[in-house]
DRENMIMAR-335948 format. One record per residue (C-alpha): residue number from 1; residue in three letters; chain; x, y, z. Coordinates in steps of 0.001 Angstrom, whole numbers. Layout:
// residues N
- bami	zavo	mipa	X	Y	Z
- NUM	ALA	A	X	Y	Z
...
This chain:
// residues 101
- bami	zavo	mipa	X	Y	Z
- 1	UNK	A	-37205	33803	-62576
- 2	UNK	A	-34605	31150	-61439
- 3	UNK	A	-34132	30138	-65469
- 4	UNK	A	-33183	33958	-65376
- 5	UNK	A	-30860	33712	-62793
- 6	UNK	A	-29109	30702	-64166
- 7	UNK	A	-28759	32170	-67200
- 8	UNK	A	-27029	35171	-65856
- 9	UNK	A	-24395	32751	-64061
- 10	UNK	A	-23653	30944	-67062
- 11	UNK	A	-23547	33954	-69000
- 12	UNK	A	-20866	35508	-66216
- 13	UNK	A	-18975	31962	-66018
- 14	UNK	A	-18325	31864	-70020
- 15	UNK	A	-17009	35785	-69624
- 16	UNK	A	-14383	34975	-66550
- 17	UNK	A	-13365	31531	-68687
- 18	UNK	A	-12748	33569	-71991
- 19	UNK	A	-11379	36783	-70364
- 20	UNK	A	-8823	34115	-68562
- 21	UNK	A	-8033	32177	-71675
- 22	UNK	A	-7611	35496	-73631
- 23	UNK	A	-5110	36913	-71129
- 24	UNK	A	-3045	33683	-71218
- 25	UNK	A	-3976	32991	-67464
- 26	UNK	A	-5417	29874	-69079
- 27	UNK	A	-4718	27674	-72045
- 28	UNK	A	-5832	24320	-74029
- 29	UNK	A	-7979	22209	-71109
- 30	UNK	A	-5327	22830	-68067
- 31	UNK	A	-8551	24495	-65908
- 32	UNK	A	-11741	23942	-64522
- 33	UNK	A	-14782	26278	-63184
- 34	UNK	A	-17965	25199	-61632
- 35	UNK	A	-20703	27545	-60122
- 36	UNK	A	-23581	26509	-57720
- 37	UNK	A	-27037	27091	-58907
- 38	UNK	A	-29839	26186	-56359
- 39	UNK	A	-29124	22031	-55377
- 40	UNK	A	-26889	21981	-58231
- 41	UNK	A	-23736	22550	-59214
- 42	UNK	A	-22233	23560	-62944
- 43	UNK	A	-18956	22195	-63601
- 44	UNK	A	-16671	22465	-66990
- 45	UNK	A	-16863	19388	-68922
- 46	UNK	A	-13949	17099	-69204
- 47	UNK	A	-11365	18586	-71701
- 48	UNK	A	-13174	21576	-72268
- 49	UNK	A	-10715	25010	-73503
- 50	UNK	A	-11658	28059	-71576
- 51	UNK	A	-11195	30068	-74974
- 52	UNK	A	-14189	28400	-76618
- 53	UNK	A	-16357	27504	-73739
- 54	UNK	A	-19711	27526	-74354
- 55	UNK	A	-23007	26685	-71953
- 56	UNK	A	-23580	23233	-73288
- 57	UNK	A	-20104	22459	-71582
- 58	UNK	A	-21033	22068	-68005
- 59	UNK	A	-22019	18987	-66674
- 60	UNK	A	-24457	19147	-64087
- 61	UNK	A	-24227	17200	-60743
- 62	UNK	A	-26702	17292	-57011
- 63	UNK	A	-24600	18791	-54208
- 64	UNK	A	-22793	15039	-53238
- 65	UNK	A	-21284	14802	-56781
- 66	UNK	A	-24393	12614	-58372
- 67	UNK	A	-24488	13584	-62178
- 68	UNK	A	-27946	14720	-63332
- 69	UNK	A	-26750	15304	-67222
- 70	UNK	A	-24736	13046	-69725
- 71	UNK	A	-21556	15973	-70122
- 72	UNK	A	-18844	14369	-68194
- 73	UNK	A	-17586	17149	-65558
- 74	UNK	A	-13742	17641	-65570
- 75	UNK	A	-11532	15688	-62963
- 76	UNK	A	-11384	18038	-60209
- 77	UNK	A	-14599	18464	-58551
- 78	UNK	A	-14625	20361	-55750
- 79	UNK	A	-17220	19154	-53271
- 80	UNK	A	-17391	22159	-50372
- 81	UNK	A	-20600	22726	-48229
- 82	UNK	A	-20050	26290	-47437
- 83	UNK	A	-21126	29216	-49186
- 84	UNK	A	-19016	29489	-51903
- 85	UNK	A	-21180	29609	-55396
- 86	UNK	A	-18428	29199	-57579
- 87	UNK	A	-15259	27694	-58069
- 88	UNK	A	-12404	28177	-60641
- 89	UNK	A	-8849	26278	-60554
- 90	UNK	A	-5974	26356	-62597
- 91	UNK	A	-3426	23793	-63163
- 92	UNK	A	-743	26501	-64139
- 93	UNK	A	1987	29059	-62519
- 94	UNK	A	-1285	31087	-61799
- 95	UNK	A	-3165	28792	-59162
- 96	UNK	A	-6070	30328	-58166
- 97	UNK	A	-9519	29857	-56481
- 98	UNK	A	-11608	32831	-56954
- 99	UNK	A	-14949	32948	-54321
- 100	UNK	A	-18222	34818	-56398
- 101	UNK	A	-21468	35354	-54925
């Protein structure tokens, strides 16, 4: 069941990242996403395009930052110990965090 869940993030992660890139909101590796999954959090690997993200490009890191994969997460990691579950930033005119449950 949790495989299913995780899944289903990744799966809504890769349509926000291409939806963004397709709309111009995001282009070539100038943003980052990461969603929390359990004790772990799924960040964007460094220089990854939003346009042609795919699941093998999230690094994986414990809730402190550790890495727990060999995909090296992008350079803004957002460590936050509320309730947030995911996390998306821009480095363009169209700064935005977005908070999804």
């Amino acid at each position: 069941m949790a495989h299913h869940v995780l899944e289903e993030k990744i799966k809504a992660v890769l349509w926000v990242s291409h939806s963004l890139f397709e709309r111009g909101k995001a282009t070539g590796s100038s943003a980052n996403i990461s969603f929390r999954h359990e004790q772990r959090i799924y960040i964007s690997r460094s220089g990854s395009c939003f346009g042609t993200m795919e699941k093998e490009d999230f690094a994986v890191t414990d809730l402190d930052g550790m890495p727990l994969s060999d995909v090296l997460p992008s350079r803004f990691l957002m460590r936050s110990r509320d309730r947030r579950h995911f996390f998306q930033h821009l480095a363009s005119v169209f700064s935005i965090v977005m908070d999804f449950c």
